[in-house]
C-alpha positions as CSV (number, residue, x, y, z in Angstrom):
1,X,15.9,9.3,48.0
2,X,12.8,8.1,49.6
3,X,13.2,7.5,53.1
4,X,10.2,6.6,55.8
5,X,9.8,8.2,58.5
6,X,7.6,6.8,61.8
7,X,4.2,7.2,61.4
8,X,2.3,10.1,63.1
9,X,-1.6,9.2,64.2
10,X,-3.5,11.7,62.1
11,X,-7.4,11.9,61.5
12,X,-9.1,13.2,58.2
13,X,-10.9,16.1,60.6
14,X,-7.5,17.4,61.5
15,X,-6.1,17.6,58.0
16,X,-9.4,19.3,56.8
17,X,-9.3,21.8,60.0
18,X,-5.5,22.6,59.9
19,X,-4.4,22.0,56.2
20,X,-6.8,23.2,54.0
21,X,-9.1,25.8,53.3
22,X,-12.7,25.6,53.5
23,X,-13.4,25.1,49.5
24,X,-15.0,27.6,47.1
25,X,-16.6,26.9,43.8
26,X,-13.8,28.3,41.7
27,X,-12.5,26.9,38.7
28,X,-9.0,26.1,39.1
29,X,-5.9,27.1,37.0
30,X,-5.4,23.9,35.2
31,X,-8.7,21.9,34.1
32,X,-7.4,18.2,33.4
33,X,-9.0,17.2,30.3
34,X,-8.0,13.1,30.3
35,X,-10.8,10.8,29.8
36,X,-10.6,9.6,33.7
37,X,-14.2,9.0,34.3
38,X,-13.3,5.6,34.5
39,X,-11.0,5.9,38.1
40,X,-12.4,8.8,39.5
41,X,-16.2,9.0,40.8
42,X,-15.9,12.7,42.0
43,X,-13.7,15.9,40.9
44,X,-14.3,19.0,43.0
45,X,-12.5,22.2,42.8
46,X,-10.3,22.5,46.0
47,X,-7.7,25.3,47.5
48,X,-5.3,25.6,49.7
49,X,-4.6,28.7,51.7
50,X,-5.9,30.3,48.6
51,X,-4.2,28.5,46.3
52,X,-6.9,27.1,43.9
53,X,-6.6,23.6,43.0
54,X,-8.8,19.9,42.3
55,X,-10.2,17.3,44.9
56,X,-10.1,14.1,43.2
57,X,-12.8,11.0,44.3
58,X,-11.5,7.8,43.5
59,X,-13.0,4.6,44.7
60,X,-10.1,4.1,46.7
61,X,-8.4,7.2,47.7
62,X,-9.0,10.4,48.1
63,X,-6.3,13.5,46.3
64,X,-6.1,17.0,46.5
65,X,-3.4,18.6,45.1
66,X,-2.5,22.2,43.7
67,X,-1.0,21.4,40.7
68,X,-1.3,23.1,37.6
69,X,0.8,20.8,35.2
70,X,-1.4,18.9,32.9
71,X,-0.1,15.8,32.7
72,X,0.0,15.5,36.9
73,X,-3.7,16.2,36.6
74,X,-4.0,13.7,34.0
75,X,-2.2,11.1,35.6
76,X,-2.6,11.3,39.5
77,X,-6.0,10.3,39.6
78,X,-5.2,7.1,37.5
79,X,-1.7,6.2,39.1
80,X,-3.3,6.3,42.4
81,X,-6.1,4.5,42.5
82,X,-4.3,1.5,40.2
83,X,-1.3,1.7,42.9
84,X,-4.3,0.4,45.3
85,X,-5.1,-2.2,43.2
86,X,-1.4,-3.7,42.4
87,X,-1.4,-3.4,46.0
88,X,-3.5,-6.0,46.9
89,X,-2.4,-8.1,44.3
90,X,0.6,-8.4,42.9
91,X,2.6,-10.4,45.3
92,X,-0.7,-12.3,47.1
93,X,-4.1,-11.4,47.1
94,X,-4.5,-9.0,50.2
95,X,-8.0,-7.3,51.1
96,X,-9.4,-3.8,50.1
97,X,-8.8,-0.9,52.1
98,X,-10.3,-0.2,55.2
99,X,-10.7,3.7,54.6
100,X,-9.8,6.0,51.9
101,X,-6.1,6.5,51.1
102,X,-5.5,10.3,51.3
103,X,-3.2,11.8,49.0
104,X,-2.2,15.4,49.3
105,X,0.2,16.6,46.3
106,X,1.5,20.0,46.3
107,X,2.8,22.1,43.3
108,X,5.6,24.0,45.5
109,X,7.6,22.8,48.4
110,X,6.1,25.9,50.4
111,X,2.6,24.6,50.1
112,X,4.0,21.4,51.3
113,X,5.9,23.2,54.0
114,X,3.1,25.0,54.9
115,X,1.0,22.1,55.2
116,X,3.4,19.9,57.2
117,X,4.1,22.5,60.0
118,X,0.0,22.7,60.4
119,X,-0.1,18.9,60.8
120,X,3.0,18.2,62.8
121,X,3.3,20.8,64.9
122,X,6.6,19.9,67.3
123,X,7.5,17.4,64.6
124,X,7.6,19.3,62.3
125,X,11.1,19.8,62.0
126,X,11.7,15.8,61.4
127,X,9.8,16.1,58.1
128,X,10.9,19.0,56.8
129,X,14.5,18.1,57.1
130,X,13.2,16.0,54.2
131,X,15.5,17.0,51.4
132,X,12.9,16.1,48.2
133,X,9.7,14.4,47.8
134,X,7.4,13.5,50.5
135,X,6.2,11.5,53.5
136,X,3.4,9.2,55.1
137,X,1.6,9.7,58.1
138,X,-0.7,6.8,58.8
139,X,-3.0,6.5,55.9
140,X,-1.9,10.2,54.4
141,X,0.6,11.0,51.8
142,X,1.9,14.6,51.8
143,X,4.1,15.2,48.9
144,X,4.7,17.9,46.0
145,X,6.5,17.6,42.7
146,X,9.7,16.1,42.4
147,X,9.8,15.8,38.6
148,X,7.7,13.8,35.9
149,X,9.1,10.5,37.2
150,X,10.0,10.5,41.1
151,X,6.8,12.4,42.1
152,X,4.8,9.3,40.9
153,X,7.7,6.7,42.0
154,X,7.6,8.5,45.9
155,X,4.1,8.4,45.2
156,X,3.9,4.6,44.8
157,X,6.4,3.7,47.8
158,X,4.6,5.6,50.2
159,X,1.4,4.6,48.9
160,X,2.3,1.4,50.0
161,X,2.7,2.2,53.2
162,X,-0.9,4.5,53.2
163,X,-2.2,1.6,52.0
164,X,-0.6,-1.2,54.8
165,X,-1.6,1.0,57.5
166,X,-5.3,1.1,56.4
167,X,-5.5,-2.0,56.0
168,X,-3.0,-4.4,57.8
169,X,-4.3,-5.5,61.2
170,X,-1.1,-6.5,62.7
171,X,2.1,-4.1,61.5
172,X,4.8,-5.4,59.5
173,X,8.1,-6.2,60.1
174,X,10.3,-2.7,58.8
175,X,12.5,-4.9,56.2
176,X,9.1,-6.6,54.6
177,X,7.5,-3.2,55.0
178,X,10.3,-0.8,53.0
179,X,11.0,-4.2,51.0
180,X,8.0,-4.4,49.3
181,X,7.4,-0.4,49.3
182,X,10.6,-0.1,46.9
183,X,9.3,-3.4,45.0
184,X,6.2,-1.1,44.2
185,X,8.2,1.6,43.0
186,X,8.8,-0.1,39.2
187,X,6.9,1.0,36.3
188,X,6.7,1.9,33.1
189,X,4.0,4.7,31.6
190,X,1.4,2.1,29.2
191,X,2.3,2.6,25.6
192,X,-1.5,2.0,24.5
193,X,-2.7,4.6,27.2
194,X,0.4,6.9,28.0
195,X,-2.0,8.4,31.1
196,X,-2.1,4.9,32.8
197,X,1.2,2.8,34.3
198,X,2.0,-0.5,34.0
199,X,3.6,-1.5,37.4
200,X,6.4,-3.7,36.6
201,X,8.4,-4.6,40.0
202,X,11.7,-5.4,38.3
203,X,11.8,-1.7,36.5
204,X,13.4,0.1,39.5
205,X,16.9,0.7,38.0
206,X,17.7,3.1,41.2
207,X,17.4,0.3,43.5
208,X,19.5,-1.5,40.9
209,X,22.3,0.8,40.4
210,X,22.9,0.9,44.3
211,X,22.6,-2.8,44.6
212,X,25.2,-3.2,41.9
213,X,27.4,-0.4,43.6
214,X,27.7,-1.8,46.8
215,X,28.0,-5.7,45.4
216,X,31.6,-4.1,43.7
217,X,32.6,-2.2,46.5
218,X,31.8,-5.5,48.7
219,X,29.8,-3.4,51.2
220,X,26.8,-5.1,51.1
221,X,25.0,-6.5,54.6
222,X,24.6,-9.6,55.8
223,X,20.4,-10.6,55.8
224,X,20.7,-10.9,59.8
225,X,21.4,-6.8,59.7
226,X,18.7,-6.3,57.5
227,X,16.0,-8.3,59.6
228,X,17.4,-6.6,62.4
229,X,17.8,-2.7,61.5
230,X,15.8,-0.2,60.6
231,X,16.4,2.5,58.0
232,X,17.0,5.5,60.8
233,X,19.4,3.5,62.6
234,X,21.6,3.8,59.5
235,X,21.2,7.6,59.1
236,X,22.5,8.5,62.1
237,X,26.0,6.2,61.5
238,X,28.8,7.0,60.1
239,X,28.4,6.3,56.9
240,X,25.1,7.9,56.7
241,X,22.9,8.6,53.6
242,X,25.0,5.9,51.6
243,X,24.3,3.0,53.9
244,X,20.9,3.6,54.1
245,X,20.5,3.7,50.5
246,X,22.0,0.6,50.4
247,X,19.7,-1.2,53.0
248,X,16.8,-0.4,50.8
249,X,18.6,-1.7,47.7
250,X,19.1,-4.6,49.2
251,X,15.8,-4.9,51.1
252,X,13.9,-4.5,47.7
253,X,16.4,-7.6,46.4
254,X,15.5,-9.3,49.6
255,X,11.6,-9.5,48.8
256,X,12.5,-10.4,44.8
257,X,14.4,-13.0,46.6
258,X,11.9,-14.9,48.6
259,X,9.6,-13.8,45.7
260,X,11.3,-15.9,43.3
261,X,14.3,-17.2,44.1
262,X,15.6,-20.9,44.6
263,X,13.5,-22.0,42.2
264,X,10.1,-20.3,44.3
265,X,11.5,-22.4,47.4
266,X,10.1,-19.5,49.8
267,X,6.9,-17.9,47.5
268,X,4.4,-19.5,50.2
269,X,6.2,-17.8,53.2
270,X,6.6,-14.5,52.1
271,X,2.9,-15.4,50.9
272,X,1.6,-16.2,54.6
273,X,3.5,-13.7,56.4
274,X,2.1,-11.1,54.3
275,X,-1.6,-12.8,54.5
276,X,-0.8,-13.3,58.3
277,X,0.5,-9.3,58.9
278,X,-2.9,-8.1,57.3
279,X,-5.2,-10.6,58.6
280,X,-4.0,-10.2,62.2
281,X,-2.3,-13.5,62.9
282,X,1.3,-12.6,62.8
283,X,2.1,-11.5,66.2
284,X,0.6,-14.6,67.5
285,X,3.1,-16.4,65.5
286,X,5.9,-15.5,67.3
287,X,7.7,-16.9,70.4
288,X,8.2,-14.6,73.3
289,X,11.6,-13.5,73.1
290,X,11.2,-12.6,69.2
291,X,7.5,-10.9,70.1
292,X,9.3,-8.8,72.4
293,X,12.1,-7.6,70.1
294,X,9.3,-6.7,67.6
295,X,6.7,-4.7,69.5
296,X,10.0,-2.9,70.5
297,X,11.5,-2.6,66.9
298,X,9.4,-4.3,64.8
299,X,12.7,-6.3,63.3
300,X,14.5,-9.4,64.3
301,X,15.5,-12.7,62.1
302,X,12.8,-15.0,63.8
303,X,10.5,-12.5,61.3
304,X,10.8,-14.0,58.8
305,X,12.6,-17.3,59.9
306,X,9.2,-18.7,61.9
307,X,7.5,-18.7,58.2
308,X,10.4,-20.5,56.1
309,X,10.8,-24.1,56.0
310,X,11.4,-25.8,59.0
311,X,15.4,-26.4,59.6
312,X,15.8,-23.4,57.7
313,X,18.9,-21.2,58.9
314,X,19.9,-17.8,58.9
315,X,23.4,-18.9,57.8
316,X,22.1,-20.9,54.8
317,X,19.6,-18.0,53.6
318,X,22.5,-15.7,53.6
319,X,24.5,-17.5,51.4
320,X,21.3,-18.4,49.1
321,X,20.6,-14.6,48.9
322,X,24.1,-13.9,48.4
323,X,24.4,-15.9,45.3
324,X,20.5,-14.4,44.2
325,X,22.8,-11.0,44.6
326,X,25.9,-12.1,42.3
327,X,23.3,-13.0,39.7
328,X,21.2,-10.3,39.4
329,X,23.6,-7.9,38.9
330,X,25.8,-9.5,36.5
331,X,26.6,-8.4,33.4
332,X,23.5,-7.6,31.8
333,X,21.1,-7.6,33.5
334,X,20.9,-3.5,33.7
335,X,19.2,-3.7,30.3
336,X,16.5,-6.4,31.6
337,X,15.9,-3.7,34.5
338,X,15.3,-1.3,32.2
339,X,12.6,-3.4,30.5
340,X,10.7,-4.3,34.2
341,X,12.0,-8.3,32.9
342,X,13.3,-10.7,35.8
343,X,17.4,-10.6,34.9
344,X,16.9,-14.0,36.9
345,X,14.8,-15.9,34.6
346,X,16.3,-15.5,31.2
């Protein structure tokens, strides 16, 4: 479960002075021996509170991280830096970076406890009620290993969130923000060069199994709730952990949606809204009323209905994603997930 908390103003200074350990030319436990000259411009040895470990230069990012598996070492550098890149392009072409992405990516879950009291200090507790994988903190990622797949797939959600918040110059509404975080999510490991992913936004078969789940037990949410809520204003209902899940199934449908569906009828205006977001024009966009609701919220349907076609309405988008639902998780179309193919266009 990947779940985003709200965003903690963090400098680089802090996280050297509190987090780490001033570092000593040791040579680490595990010496990654992939060819990944070609991503990373710097390796350093690097430890943490004595724990020895690498400090990996990318053009990009920057990651430190304590692991001794091999194939984390191997991969990490890679993943990261060409999570930067889909970034900016797969959806529209969005600008570079403004600063170095900072990665931190801890072997144990005490490192990573360790770590996140010494940053958060009253918070704390929020993040490390976190049950597995990680969290973002402005343009930081603090995370340790979940596993061979979800370290990198946590990795890739809240990179995209590391990476918006570097570079964005106007924040996003939360459903296009966690929408196309959980869209980045999908890929599949190269079979050419087994080190390197191919990001494939239709390979997210979590996303897809809850989708489908909540489609048969017809508790799926109408598009006005997911414009208007955010993901912590479902943890705390009844239903909890479930619902949640849901709303980020259905937000990830919801960007594959105006991505693709109706024939591309709404491709342009998820394309501006994003350009307008990181360029700095979106606020200015809105009437007062919705402007209001967002610098409170940042939700509300005249998000995303300002950029649609004019005469547009809610009620009419809701039964056009609706039906976008019913066919994407017919019969199916689990194996065309599987694959990272569009079960839409077959």
């Amino acid at each position: 479960m990947i779940i985003r908390l709200v965003a903690l103003g963090l400098s680089f200074a802090a996280l050297a002075g509190c987090g780490s350990a001033p570092v000593r030319q040791i040579k680490p436990a595990t010496n990654p021996s992939a060819d990944i000259g070609r991503f990373v411009a710097d390796r350093q040895p690097w430890t943490f509170k004595g724990d020895r470990g690498w400090a990996f230069y990318t053009p990009n990012s920057i990651i430190r991280t304590t692991s001794t598996d091999r194939k984390i070492l191997e991969r990490l550098p890679p993943f990261v830096e060409l999570s930067i890149l889909h970034y900016q392009s797969d959806i529209t072409r969005l600008p570079r970076p403004a600063e170095p992405i900072e990665t931190y990516f801890f072997d144990t879950r005490n490192q990573w406890e360790t770590l996140t009291r010494s940053l958060m200090g009253d918070r704390a507790g929020i993040y490390l009620s976190i049950e597995r994988g990680g969290y973002s903190a402005k343009q930081i990622g603090v995370f340790y290993d979940i596993g061979p797949k979800d370290s990198f797939v946590i990795c890739a959600h809240e990179g995209w969130h590391q990476y918006s918040h570097s570079t964005f110059k106007d924040p996003m509404p939360v459903w296009l923000d966690e929408g196309v975080a959980c869209m980045m999510e999908g890929f599949r490991w190269d079979d050419q060069f087994p080190d390197h992913p191919r990001f494939m936004a239709w390979a997210n078969t979590e996303r897809f199994d809850q989708l489908r789940s909540a489609y048969n037990s017809e508790t799926l949410m109408p598009i006005h709730s997911l414009l208007s809520l955010r993901p912590q204003d479902l943890m705390g209902s009844s239903t909890g952990q479930p619902t949640a899940l849901t709303y980020y199934a259905q937000v990830w449908a919801l960007i594959h949606f105006l991505n693709e569906g109706q024939g591309g009828r709404y491709k342009a205006s998820l394309d501006a809204l994003l350009s307008d977001t990181a360029l700095g024009n979106f606020r200015s966009k809105l009437d007062l009323p919705a402007l209001r609701q967002f610098n409170t919220r940042r939700t509300g349907p005249a998000t995303l209905l300002t950029y649609l076609p004019e005469g547009t309405t809610l009620g009419q988008l809701d039964l056009e994603y609706q039906r976008f639902i019913t066919q994407l998780v017919r019969v199916g179309s689990r194996n065309r997930i599987v694959m990272g193919k569009s079960p839409i266009a077959r």
